[in-house]
C-alpha angles and dihedrals in degrees: 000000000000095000114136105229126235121184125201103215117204124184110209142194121161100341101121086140101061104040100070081053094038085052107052083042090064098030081060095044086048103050086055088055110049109158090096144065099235121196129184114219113193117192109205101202094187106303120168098218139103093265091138095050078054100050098046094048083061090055096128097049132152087236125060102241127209123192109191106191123209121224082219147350111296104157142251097292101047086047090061092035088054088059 
């Protein structure tokens, strides 16, 4: 596979009610542009949610989907700095 890949980064911290939506809306973005091996890369930076349930759930999904999971919180910057 020659794709190039692009990853979308998001650093997260108690959003569980906006991925499953951010996700179909770039799924979407990404199948009409298919040039292109997409991955969502979602930095949980502590959160307290149900993120994981979530993720799993989404297990089948167009876009290949990364949790990276903090020991502790560190902070916005250091989230997008740890992709």
């Amino acid at each position: 596979n020659n794709k190039k890949k692009i990853s979308w980064i998001v650093t997260c911290f108690n959003e569980e009610k906006i991925y499953k939506k951010t996700l179909i809306r770039i799924s979407k973005f990404s199948k009409e542009i298919s040039k292109f091996n997409w991955e969502f890369i979602l930095i949980n930076d502590w959160s307290r949610d149900n993120k994981k349930k979530i993720i799993k759930e989404l297990n089948n999904y167009p876009l290949k989907i990364v949790l990276l999971i903090f020991s502790r919180k560190f902070g916005h910057q250091p989230a997008v700095q740890a992709s």
